[in-house]
Backbone bond lengths (Angstrom), bond angles and torsions (degrees), N, CA, C in turn:
res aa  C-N    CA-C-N  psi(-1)  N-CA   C-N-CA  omega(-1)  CA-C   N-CA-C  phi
1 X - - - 1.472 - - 1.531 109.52 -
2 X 1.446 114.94 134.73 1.289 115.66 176.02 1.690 102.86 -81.31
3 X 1.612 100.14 137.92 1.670 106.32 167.32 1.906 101.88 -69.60
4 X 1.800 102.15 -169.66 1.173 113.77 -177.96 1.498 105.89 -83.48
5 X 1.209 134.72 -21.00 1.385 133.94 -164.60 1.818 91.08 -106.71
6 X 1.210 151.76 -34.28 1.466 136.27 171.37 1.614 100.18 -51.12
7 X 1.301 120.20 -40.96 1.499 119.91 -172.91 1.062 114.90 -88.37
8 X 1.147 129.04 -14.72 1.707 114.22 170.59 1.720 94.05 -78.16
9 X 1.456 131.17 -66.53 1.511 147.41 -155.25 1.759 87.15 -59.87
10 X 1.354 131.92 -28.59 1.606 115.18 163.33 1.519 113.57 -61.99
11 X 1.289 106.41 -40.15 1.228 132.10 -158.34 1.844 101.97 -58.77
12 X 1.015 90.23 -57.54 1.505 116.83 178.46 1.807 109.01 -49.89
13 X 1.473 103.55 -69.20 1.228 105.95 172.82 1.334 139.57 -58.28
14 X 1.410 100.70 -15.99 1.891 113.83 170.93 1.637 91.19 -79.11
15 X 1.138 127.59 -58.76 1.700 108.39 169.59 0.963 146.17 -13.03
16 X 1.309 87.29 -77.16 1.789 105.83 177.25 1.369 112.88 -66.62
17 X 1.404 130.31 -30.04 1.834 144.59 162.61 2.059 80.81 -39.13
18 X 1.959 103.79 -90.23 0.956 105.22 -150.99 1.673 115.95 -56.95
19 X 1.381 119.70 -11.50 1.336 108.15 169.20 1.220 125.67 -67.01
20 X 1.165 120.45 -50.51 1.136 127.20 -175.86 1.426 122.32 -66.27
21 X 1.967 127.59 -24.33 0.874 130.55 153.75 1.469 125.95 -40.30
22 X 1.860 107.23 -49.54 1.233 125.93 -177.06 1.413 114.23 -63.14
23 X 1.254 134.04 -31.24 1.395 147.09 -164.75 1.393 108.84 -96.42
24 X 1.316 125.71 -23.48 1.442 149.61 166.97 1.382 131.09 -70.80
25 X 1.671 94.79 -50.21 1.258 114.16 -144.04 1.787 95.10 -109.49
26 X 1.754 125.84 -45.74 0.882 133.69 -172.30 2.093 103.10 -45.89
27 X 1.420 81.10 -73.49 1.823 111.96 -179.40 2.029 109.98 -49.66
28 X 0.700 104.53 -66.16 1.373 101.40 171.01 1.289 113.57 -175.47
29 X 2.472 106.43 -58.81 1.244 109.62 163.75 1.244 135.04 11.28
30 X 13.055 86.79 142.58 1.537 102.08 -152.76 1.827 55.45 -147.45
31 X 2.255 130.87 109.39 1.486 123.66 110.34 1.372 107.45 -75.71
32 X 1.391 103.68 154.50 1.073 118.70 163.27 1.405 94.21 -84.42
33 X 1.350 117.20 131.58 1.528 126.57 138.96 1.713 118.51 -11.28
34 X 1.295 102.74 138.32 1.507 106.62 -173.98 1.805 101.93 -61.68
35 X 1.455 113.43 114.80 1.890 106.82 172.08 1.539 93.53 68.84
36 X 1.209 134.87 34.75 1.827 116.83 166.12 1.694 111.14 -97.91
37 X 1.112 99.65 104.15 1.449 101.11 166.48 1.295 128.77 -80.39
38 X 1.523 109.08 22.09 1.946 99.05 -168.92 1.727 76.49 -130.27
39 X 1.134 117.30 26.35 2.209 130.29 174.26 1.987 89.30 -47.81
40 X 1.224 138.76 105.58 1.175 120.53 136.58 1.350 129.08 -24.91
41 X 1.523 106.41 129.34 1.797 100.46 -175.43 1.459 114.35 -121.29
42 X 1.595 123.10 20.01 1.399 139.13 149.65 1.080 121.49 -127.49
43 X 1.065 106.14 156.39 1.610 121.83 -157.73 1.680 82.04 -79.12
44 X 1.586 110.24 147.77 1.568 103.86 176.10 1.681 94.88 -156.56
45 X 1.066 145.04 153.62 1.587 147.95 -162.74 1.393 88.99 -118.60
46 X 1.064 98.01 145.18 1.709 97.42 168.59 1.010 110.94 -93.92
47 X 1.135 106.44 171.98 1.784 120.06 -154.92 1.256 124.78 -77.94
48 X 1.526 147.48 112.98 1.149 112.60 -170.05 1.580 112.38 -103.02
49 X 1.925 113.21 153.18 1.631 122.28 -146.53 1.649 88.93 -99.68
50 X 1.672 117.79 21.14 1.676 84.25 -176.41 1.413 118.14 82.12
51 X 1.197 137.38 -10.06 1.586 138.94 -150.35 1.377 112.59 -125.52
52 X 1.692 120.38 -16.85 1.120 143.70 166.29 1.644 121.05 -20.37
53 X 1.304 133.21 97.52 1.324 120.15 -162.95 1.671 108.00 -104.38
54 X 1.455 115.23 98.91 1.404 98.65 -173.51 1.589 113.19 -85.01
55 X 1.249 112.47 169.49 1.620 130.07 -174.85 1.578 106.86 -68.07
56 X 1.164 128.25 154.32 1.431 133.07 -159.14 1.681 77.40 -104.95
57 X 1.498 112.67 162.33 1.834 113.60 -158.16 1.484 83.27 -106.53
58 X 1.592 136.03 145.02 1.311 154.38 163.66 1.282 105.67 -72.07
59 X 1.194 129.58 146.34 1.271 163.45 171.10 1.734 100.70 -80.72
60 X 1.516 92.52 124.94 2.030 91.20 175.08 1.029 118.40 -23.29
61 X 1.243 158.56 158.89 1.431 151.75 80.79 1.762 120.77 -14.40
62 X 0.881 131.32 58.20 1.725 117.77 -170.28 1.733 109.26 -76.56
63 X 1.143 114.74 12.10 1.805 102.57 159.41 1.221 95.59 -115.67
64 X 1.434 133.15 71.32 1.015 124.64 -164.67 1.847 94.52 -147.20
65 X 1.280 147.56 80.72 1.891 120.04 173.16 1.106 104.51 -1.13
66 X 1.278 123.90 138.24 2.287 105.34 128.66 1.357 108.58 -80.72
67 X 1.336 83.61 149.38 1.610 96.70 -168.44 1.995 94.89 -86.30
68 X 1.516 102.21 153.34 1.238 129.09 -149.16 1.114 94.35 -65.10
69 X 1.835 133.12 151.75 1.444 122.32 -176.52 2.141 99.75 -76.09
70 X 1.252 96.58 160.98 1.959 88.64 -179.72 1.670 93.86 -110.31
71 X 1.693 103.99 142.12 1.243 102.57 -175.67 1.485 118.47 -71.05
72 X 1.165 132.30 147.60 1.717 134.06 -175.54 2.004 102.25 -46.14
73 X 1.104 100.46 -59.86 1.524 113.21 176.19 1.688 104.15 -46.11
74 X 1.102 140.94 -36.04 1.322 154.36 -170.71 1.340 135.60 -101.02
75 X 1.492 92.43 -9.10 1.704 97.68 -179.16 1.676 118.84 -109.96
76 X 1.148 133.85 -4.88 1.422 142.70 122.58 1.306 128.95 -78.44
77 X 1.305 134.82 15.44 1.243 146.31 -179.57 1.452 112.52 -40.98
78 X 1.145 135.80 114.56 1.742 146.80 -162.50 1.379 90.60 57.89
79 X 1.272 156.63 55.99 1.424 159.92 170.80 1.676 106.59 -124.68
80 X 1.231 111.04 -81.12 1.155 136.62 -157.01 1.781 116.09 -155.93
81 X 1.619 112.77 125.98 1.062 83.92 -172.35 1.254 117.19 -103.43
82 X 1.656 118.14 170.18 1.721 117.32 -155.12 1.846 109.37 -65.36
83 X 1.187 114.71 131.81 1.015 137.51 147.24 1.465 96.54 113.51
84 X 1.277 119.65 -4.74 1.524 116.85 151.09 1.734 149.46 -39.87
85 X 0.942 117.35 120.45 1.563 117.48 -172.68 1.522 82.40 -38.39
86 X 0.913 133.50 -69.57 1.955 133.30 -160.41 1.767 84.78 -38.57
87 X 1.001 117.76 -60.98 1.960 114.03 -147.20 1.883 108.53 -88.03
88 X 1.572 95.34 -1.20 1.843 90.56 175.34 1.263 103.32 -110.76
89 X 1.255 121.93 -2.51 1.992 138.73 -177.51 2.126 80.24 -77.14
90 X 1.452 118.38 -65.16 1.106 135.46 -142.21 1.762 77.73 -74.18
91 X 1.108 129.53 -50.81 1.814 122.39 -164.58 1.172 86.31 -61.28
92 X 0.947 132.26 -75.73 1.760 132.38 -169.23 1.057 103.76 -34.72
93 X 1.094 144.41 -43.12 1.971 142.41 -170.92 1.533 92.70 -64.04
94 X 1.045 106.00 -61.20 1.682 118.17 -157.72 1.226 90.96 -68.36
95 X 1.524 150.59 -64.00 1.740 143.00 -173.52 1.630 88.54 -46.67
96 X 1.255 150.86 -12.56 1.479 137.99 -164.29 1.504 92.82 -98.86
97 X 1.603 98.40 -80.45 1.692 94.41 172.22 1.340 117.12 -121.67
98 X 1.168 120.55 115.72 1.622 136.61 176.03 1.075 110.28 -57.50
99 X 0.977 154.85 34.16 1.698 152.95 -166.59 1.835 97.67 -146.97
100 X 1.841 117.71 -7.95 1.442 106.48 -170.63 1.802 95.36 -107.35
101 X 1.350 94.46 139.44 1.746 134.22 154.82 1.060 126.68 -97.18
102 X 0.774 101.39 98.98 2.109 118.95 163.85 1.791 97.19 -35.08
103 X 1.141 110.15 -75.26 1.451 124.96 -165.84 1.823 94.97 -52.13
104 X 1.465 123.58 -46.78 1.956 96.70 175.03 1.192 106.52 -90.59
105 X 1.713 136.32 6.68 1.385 129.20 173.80 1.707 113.87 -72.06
106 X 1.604 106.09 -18.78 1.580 108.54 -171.21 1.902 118.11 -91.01
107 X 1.364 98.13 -15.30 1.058 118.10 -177.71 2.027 94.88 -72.71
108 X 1.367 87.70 -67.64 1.822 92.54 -177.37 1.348 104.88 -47.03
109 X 1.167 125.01 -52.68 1.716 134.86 -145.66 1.959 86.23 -63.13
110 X 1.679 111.97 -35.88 1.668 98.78 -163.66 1.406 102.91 -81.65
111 X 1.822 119.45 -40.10 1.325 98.55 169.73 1.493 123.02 -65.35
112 X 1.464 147.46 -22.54 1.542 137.29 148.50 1.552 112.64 -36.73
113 X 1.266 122.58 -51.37 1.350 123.03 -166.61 1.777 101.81 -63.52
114 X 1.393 104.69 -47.22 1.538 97.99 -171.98 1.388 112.51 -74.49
115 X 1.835 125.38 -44.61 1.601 137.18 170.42 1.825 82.06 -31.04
116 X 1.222 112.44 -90.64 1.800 127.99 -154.26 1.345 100.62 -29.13
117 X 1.692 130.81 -64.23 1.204 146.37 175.96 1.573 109.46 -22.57
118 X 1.525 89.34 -72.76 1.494 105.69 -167.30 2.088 104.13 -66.45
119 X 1.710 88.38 -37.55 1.773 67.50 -179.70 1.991 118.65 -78.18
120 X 1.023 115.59 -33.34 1.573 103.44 160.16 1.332 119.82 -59.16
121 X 0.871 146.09 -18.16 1.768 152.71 136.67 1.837 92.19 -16.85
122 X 1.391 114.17 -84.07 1.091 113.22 -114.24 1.800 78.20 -107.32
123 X 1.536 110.01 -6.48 1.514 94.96 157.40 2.207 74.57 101.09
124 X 0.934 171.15 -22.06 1.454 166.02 -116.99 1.743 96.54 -115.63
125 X 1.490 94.77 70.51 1.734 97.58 174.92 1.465 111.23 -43.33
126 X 1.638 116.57 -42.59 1.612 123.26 -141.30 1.809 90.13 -74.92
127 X 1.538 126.35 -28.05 0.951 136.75 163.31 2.129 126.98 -42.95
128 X 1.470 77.98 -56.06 1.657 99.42 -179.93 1.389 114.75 -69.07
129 X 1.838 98.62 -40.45 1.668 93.23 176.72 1.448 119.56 -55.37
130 X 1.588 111.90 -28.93 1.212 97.94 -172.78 1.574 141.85 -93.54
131 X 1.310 98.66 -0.30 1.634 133.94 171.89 1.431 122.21 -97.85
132 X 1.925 113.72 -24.58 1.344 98.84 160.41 1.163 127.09 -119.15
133 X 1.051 126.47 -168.29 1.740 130.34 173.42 1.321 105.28 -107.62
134 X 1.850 92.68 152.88 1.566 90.76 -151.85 1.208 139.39 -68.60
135 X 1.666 118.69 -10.70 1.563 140.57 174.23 1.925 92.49 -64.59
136 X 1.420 133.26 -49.84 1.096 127.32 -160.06 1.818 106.91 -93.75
137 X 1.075 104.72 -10.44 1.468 125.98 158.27 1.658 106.54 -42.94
138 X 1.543 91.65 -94.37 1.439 126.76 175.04 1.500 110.24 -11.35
139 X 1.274 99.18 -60.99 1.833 123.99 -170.21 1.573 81.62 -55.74
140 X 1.163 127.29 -85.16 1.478 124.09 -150.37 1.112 121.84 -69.07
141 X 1.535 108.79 -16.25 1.939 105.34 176.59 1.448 83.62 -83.65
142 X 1.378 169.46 -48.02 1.232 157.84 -158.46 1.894 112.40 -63.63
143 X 1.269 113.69 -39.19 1.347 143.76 178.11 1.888 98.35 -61.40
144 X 1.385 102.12 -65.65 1.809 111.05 175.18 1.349 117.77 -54.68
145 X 1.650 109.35 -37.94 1.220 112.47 -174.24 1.620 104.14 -74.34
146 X 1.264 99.93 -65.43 1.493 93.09 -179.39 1.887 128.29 -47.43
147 X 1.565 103.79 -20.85 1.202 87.89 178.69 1.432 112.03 -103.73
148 X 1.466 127.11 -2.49 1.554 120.74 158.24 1.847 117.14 -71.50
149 X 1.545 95.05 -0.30 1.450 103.02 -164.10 2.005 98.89 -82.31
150 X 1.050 89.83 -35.31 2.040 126.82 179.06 1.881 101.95 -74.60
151 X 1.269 113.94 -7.60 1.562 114.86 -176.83 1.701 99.76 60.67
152 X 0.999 141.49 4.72 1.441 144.65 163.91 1.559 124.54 -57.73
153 X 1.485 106.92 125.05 1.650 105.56 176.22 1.490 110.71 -127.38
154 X 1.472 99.62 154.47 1.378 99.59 179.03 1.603 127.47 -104.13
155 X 0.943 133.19 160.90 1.362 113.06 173.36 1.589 121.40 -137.61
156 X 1.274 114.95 108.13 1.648 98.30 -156.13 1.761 108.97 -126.73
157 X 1.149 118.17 119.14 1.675 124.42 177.19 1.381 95.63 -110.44
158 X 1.401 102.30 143.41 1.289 144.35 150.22 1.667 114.59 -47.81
159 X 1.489 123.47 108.37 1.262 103.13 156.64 1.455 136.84 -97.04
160 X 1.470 105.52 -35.95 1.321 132.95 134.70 1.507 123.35 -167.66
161 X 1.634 107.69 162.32 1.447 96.24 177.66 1.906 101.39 -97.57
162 X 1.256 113.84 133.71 1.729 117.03 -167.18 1.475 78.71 -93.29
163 X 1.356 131.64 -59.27 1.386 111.68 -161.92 1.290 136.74 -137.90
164 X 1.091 147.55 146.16 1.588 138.70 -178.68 1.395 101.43 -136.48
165 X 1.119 109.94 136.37 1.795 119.03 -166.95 2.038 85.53 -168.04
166 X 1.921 67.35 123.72 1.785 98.05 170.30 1.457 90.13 -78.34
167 X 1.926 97.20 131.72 1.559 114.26 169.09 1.350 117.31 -104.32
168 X 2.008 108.92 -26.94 1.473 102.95 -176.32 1.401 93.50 -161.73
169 X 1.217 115.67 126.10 1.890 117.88 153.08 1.507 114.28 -112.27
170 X 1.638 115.23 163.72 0.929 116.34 -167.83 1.604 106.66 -161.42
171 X 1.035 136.78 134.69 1.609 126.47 160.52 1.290 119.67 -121.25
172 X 1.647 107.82 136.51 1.532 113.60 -164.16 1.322 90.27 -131.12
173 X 1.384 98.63 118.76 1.393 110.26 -170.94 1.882 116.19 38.94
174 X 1.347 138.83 -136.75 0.974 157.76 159.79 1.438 111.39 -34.10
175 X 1.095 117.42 -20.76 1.661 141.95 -145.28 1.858 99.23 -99.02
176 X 1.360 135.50 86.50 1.542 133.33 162.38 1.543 98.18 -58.85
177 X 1.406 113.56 131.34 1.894 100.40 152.52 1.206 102.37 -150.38
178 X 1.452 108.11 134.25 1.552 110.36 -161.90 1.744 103.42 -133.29
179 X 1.103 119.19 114.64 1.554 130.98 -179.65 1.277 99.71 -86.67
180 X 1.398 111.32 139.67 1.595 147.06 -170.51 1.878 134.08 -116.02
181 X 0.548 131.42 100.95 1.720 117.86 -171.19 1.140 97.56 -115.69
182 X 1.718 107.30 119.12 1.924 124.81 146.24 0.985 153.17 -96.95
183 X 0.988 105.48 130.16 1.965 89.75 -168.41 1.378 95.10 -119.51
184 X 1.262 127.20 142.22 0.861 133.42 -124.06 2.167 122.62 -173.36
185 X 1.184 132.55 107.31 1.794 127.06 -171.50 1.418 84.93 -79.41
186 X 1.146 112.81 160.74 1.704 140.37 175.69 1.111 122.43 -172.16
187 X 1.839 111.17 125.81 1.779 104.62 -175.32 1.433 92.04 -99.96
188 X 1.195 103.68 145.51 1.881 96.83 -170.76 1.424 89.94 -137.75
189 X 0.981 135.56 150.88 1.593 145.08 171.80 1.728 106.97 -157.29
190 X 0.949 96.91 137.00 2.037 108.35 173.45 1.566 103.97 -134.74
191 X 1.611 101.26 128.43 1.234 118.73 -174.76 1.564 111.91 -111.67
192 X 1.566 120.05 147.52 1.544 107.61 165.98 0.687 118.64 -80.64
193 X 1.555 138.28 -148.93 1.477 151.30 158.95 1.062 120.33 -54.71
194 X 1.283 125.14 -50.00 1.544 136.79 159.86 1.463 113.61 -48.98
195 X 1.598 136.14 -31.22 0.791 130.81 -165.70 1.810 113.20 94.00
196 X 1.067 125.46 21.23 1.200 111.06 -161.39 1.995 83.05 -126.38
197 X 1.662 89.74 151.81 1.729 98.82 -167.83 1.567 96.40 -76.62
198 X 1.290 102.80 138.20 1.454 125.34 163.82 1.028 106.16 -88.97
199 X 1.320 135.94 -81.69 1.544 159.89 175.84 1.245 114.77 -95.01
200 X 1.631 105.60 146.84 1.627 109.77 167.84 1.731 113.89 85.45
201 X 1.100 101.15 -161.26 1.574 108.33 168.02 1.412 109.36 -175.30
202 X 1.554 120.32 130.99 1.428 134.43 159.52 1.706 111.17 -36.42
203 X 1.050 127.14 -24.08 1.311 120.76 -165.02 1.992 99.18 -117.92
204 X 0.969 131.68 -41.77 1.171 133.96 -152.03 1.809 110.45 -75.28
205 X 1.007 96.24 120.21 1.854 83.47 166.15 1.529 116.16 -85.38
206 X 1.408 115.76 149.86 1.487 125.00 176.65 1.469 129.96 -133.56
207 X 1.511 101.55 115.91 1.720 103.63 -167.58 1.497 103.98 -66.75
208 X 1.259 125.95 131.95 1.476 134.20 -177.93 1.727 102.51 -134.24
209 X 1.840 81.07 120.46 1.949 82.17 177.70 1.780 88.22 -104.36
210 X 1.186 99.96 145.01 1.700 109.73 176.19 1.394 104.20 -136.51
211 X 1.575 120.61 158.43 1.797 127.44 -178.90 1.791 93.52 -144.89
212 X 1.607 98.69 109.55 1.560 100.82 176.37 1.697 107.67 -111.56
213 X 0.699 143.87 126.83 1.588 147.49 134.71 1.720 125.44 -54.55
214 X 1.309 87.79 128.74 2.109 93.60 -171.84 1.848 84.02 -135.01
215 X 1.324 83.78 141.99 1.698 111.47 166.27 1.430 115.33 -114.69
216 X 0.699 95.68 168.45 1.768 107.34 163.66 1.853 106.45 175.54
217 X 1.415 99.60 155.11 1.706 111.99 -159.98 1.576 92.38 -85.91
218 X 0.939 119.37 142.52 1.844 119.91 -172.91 1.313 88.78 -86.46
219 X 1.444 129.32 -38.03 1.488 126.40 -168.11 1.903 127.07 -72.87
220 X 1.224 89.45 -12.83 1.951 121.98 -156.07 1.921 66.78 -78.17
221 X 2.031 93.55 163.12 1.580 123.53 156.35 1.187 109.63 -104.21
222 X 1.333 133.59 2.03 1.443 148.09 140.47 1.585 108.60 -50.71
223 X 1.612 120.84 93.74 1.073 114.30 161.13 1.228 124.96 -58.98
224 X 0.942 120.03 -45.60 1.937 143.32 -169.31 1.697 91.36 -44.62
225 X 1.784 83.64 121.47 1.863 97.42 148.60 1.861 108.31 -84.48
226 X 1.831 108.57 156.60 0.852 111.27 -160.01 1.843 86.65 -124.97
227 X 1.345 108.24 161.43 1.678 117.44 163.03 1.284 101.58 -85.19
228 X 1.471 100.52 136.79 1.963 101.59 -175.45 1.584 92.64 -125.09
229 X 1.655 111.29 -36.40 1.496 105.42 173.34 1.491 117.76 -168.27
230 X 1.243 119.24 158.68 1.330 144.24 -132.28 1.894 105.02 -137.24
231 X 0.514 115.81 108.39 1.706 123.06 157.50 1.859 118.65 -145.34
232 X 1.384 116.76 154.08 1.606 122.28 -176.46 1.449 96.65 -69.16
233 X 1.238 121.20 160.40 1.413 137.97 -167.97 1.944 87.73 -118.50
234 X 2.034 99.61 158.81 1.314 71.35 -174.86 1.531 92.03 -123.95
């Protein structure tokens, strides 16, 4: 029998799953891991298996307005500015799927950055599987393995993220991929077996600039953007 507190803390966690899907997934939506040395250091798309199920195309709405055209100057506005490689990467997303915003993709992109963070922390593959793609997967369950293999734990809080700023979008074919830069406080500490700090410090805060890249197939019923790659920002 579940008590009253296993069911709220499920309760909780189907939330935060489905929020973050929604904030991701609706709109369109690279740290390295605290100490990950297996961080991908090119941008790489994951692969696609052929299996891709796209959406059958809707028929007008005609009791419907059309909604007003948005001026070029106006439609990345605090985004990117117009006529920028940043803001014709971003038109190209949107000619793929018209339903994506830059402006709710940044919101999602910081809760992924922190979920991912915190779940390689704590070692929560079932977490990671579902936010990255599988080459950047791979890298980090090898990284977990090896360091639970070492009796080593990590411990990582959030102090805040100050910033997220789109550096590059692009669409290749079917393919959205949109590069990210964070900067970012983090208490990071790594302990051995004994418990005694290897790395980091329990007390110290640490400015961390990071640049992640997320894809996702414009064509897929998989809303979810995915992490494709990871390198330190400098």
């Amino acid at each position: 029998m579940f008590d009253i507190y296993t069911i709220i803390f499920l309760a909780l966690a189907v939330f935060i799953f489905l929020r973050l899907r929604s904030v991701l997934g609706q709109r369109t939506g690279r740290e390295r891991p605290p100490h990950d040395p297996y961080a991908a250091r090119d941008v790489r798309t994951a692969p696609n298996d052929g299996k891709v199920v796209t959406l059958p195309g809707r028929a007008p709405d005609t009791t419907q307005k059309a909604e007003e055209p948005v001026e070029p100057s106006e439609r990345w506005k605090g985004i990117a500015e117009p006529g920028s490689a940043l803001a014709k990467g971003l038109d190209a997303i949107a000619s793929e799927g018209p339903t994506f915003d830059a402006k709710h993709f940044l919101p999602g992109a910081r809760a992924a950055y922190e979920m991912i963070v915190t779940a390689f922390a704590t070692g929560d593959r079932r977490q990671l599987k579902n936010l990255l793609s599988r080459e950047v997967y791979e890298g980090f369950e090898t990284a977990i393995s090896e360091r639970q293999q070492r009796g080593e734990t990590v411990e990582t809080r959030f102090v805040a993220i100050e910033r997220a700023d789109l550096q590059s979008a692009e669409a290749r074919g079917k393919t959205a991929q949109i590069t990210v830069q964070f900067v970012s406080q983090l208490v990071s500490v790594t302990r051995d077996r004994s418990g005694t700090v290897i790395d980091g410090s329990p007390d110290k805060v640490t400015d961390v600039t990071d640049v992640w890249t997320f894809a996702r197939d414009t064509g897929s019923r998989d809303p979810n953007w995915k992490l494709v790659a990871t390198e330190a920002g400098q």
